[in-house]
FIKOLZA-1660 file (N, C-alpha, C; in steps of 0.1 Angstrom, whole numbers, plus 5000, padded with zeros to 4 digits):
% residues 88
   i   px   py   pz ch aa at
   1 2430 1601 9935  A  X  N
   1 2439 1599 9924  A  X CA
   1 2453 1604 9927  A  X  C
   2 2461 1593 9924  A  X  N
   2 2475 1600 9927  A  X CA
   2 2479 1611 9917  A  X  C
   3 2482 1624 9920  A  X  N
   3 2489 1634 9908  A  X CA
   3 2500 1633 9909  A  X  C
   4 2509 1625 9892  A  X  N
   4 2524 1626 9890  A  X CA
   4 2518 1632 9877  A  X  C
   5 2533 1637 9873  A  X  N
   5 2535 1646 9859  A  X CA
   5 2539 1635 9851  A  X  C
   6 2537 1638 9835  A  X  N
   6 2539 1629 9823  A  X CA
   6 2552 1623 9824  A  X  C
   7 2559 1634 9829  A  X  N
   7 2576 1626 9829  A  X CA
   7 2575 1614 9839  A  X  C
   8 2571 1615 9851  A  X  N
   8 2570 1609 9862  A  X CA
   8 2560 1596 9857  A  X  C
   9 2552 1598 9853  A  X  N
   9 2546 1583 9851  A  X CA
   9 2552 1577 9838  A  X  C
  10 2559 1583 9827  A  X  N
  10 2567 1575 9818  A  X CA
  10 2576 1571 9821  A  X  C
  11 2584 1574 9835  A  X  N
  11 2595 1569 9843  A  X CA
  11 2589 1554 9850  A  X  C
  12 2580 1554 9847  A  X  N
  12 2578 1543 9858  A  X CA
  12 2578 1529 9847  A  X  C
  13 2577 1517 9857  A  X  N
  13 2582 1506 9853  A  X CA
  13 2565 1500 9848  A  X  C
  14 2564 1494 9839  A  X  N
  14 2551 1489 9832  A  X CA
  14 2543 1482 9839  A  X  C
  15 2542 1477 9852  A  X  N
  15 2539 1469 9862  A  X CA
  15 2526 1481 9864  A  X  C
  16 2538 1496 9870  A  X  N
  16 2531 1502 9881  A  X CA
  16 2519 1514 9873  A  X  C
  17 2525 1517 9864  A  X  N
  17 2513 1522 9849  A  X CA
  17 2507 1518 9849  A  X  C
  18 2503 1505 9846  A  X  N
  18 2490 1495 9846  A  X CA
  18 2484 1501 9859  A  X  C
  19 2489 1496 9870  A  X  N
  19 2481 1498 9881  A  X CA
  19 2473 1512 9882  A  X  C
  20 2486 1520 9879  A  X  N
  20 2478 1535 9878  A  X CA
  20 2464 1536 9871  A  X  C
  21 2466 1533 9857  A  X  N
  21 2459 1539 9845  A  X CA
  21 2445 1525 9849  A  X  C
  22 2445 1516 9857  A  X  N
  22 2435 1509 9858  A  X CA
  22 2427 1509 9870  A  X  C
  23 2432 1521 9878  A  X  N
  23 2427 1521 9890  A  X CA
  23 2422 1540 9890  A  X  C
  24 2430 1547 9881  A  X  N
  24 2428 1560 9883  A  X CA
  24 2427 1565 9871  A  X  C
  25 2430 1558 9858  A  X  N
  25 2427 1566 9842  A  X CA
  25 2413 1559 9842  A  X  C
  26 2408 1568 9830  A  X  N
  26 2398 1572 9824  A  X CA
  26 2398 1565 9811  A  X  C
  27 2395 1552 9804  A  X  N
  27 2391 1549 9793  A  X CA
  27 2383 1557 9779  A  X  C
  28 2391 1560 9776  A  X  N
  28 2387 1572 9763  A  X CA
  28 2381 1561 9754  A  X  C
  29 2386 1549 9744  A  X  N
  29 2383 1543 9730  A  X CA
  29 2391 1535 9726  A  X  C
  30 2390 1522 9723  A  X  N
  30 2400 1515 9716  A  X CA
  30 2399 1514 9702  A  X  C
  31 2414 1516 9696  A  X  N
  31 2414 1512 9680  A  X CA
  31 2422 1501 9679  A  X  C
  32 2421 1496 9667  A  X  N
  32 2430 1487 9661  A  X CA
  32 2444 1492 9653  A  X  C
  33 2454 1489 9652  A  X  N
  33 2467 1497 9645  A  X CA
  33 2478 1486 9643  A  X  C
  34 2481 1482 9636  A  X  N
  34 2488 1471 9630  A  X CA
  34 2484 1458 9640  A  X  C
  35 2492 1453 9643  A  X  N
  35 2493 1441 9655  A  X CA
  35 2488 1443 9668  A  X  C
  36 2482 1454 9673  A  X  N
  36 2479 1459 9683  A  X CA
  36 2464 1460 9685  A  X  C
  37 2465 1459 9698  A  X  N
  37 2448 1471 9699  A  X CA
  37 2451 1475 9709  A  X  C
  38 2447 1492 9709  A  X  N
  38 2454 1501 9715  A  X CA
  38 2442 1508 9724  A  X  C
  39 2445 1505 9730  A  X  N
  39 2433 1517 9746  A  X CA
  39 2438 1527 9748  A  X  C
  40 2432 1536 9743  A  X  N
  40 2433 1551 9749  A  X CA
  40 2424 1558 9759  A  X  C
  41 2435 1562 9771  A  X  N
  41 2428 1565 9785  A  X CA
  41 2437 1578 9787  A  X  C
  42 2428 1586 9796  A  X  N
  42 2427 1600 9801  A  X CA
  42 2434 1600 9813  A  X  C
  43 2447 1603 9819  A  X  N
  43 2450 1602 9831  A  X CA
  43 2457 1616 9837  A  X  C
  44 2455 1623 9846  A  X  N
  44 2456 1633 9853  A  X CA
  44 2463 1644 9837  A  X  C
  45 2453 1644 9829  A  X  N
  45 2451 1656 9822  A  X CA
  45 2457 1651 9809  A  X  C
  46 2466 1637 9805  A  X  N
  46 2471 1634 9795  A  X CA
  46 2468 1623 9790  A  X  C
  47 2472 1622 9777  A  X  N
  47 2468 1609 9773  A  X CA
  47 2474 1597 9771  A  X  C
  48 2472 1583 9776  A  X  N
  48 2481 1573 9777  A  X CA
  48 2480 1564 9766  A  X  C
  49 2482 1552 9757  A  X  N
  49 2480 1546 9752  A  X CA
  49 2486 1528 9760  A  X  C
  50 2477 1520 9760  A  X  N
  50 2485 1508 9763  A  X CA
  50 2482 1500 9748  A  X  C
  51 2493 1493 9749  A  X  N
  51 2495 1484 9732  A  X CA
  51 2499 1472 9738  A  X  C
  52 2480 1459 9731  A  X  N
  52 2482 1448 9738  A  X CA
  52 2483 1443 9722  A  X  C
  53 2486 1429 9725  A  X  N
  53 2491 1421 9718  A  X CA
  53 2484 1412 9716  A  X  C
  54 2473 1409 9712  A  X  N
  54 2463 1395 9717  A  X CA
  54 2471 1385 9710  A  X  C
  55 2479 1380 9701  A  X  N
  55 2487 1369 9698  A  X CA
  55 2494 1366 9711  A  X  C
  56 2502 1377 9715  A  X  N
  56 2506 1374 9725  A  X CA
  56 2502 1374 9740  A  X  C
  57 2488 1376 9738  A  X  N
  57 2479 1379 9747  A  X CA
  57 2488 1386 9765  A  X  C
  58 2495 1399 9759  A  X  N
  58 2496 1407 9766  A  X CA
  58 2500 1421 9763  A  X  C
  59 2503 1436 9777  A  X  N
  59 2508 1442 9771  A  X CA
  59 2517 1439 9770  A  X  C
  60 2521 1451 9758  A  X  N
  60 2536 1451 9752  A  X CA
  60 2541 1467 9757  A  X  C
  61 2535 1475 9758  A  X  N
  61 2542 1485 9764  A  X CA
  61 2529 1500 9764  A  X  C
  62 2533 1509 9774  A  X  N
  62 2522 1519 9777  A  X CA
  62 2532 1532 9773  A  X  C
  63 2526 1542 9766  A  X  N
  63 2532 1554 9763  A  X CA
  63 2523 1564 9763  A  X  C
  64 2523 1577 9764  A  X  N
  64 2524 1587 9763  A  X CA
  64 2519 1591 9751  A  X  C
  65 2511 1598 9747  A  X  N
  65 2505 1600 9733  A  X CA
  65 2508 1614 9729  A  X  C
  66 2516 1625 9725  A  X  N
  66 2515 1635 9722  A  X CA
  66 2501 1638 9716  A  X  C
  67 2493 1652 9715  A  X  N
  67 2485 1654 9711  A  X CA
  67 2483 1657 9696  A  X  C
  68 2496 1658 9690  A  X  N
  68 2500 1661 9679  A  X CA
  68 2508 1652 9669  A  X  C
  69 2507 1638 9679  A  X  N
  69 2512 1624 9673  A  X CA
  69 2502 1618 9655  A  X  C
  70 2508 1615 9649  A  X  N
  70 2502 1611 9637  A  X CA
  70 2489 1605 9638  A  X  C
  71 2494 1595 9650  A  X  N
  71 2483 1586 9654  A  X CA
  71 2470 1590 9659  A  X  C
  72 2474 1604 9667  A  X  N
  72 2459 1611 9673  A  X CA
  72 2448 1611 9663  A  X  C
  73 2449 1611 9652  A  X  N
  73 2439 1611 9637  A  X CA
  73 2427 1599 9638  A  X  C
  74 2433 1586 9645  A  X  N
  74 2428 1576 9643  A  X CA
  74 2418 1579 9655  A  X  C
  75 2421 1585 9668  A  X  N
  75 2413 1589 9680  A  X CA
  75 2397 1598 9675  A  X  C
  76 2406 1613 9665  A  X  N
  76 2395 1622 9666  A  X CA
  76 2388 1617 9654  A  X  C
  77 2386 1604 9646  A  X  N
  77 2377 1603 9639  A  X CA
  77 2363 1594 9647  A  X  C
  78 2367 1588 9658  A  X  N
  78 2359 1586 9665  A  X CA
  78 2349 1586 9672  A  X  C
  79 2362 1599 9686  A  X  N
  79 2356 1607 9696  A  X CA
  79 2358 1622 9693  A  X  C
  80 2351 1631 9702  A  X  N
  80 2358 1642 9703  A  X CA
  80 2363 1648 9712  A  X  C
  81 2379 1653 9716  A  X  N
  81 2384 1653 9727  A  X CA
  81 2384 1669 9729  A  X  C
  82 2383 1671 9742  A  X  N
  82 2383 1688 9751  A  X CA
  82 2391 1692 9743  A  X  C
  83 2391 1704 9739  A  X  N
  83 2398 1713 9736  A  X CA
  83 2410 1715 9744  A  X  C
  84 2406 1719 9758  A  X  N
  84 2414 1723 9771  A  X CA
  84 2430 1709 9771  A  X  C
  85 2421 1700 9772  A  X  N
  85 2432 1687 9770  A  X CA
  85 2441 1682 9761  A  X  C
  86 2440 1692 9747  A  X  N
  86 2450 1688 9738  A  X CA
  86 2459 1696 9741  A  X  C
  87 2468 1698 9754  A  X  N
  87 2483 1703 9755  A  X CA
  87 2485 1701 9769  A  X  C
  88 2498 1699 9769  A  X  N
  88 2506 1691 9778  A  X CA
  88 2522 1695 9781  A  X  C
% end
């Protein structure tokens, strides 16, 4: 698995994320959240979200999930995530 840091793979161009997060992340859970459905995956210790579009039948963009993002709520009613891994 390649190790870059969160800055380093949110620098990167949306092409090469994909490739990352589908060759070396970890699939955590998908939800639904307005227009989206959103995959949440585990990649070298942090958490990524990709936001597809099925209207538009693609992504629309991969970010970075703070552990403390609003949205994390919709995650822990789910699953339950490491302790260890909510910080970054």
């Amino acid at each position: 698995m390649k190790r870059i840091s969160h800055k380093e793979f949110n620098a990167l161009p949306l092409k090469e994320k994909i490739s990352l997060l589908f060759q070396d992340g970890n699939f955590i859970v998908a939800i639904r959240y307005y227009r989206y459905k959103i995959n949440l995956y585990l990649f070298n210790n942090f958490y990524v979200e990709v936001f597809y579009n099925h209207k538009k039948d693609m992504i629309e963009r991969i970010e970075l999930l703070p552990v403390f993002h609003t949205r994390m709520k919709f995650y822990l009613d789910q699953i339950q995530l490491p302790a260890n891994l909510l910080s970054y």
